[in-house]
C-alpha positions, 0 to 999 in steps of 0.5 A: 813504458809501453802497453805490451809491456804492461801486459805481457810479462816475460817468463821470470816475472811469469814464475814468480806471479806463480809463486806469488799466487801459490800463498795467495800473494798475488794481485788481481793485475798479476793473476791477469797477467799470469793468465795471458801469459799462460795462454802462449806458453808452454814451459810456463803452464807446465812450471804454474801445474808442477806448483799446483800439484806441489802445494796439493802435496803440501796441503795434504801430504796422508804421510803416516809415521810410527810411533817413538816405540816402534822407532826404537825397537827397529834400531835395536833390530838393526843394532843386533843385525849389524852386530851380527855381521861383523 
């Protein structure tokens, strides 16, 4: 195997370091060869930013539910609506 090889990694393998380094999976060597790749491409820096900010979503998602209770009084809203229309 050559040097370049060894370093420069193509973008598949490129996305699936990033998907590796997402759940702390991947190596030291992989990070590094992820980086380097980084540098000249394009797609895959955009790739490598949309993780990011989809695992930041993951991490804190400040999504706010109802309660079983109000669930249950807007199904009967809507029952009693629909009921109306026919």
């Amino acid at each position: 195997m050559s040097k370049e090889n060894k370093i420069f990694v193509s973008c598949e393998n490129a996305n699936h370091i990033c998907d590796k380094n997402q759940y702390k999976e991947a190596s030291f060597w992989e990070k590094v060869k992820l980086n380097i790749h980084l540098i000249y491409c394009k797609a895959c820096r955009k790739y490598s930013a949309k993780n990011t900010k989809l695992t930041n979503l993951f991490k804190d998602p400040k999504v706010i539910s109802i309660n079983q209770s109000a669930k249950d009084v807007m199904k009967e809203q809507l029952k009693k609506k629909m009921s109306e229309q026919k």
